[in-house]
C-alpha positions as CSV (number, residue, x, y, z in Angstrom):
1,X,116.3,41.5,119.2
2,X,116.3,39.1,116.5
3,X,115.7,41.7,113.8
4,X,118.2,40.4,111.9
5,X,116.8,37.0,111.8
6,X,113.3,38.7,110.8
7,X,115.3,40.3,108.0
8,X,116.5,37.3,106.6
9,X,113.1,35.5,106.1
10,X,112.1,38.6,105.0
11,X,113.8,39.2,102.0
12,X,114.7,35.3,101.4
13,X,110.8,34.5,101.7
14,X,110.6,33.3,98.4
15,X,113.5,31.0,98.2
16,X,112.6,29.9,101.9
17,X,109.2,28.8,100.7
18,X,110.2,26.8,97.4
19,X,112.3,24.5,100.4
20,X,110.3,24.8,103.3
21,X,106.9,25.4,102.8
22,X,104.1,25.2,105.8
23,X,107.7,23.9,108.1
24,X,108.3,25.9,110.5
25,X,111.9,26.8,110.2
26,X,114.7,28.4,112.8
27,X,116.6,31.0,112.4
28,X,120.0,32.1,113.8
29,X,122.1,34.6,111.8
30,X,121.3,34.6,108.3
31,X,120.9,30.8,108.3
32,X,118.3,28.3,108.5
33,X,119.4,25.5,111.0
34,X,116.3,23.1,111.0
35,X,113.1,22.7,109.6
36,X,110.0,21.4,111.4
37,X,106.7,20.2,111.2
38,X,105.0,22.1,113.9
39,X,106.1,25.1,116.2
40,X,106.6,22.6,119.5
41,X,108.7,20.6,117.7
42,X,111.1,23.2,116.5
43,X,111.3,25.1,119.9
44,X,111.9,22.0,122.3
45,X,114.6,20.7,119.2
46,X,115.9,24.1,119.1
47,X,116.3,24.3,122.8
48,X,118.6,21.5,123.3
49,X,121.4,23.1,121.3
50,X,120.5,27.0,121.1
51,X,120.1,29.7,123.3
52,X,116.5,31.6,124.0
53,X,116.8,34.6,122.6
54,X,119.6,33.5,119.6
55,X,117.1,32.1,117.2
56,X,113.6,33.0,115.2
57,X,110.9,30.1,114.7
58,X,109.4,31.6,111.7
59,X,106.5,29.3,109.8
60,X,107.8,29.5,106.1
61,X,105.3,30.4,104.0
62,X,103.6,32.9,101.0
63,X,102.8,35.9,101.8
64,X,102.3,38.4,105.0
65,X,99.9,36.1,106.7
66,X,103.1,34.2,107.8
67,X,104.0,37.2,110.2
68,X,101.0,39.8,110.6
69,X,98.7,39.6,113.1
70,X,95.2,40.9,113.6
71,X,93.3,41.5,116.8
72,X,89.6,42.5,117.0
73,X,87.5,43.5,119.7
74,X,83.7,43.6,120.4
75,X,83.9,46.7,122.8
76,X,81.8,49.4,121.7
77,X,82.1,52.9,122.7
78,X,79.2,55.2,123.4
């Protein structure tokens, strides 16, 4: 489910980020259809028009921070 959004950013990332850098951009397809300033704005926008489940909010910019995620726990085992 929207892998081929994903994809898109992906290998676009660079261009995406020369036109919307720090936006937070949606996806549908292989197209970007709106650029925003923060994540609330682009869902409730996005909403009005789109389906849940068609489209990728993606923030837009360098590097893999934009899409990786680390967790850490204090549990220690013994």
């Amino acid at each position: 489910m929207l892998e081929k959004e994903f994809e898109y950013y992906l290998k676009n990332q660079d261009a995406l980020v020369k036109n919307y850098n720090n936006k937070f951009i949606v996806i549908v397809g292989e197209s970007v259809v709106g650029a925003y300033e923060t994540y609330a704005d682009a869902y409730f926008s996005s909403i009005k028009t789109l389906e849940l489940g068609t489209f990728l909010i993606q923030k837009c910019t360098e590097g893999e921070e934009a899409y990786t995620q680390h967790f850490h726990s204090r549990v220690a085992f013994a």
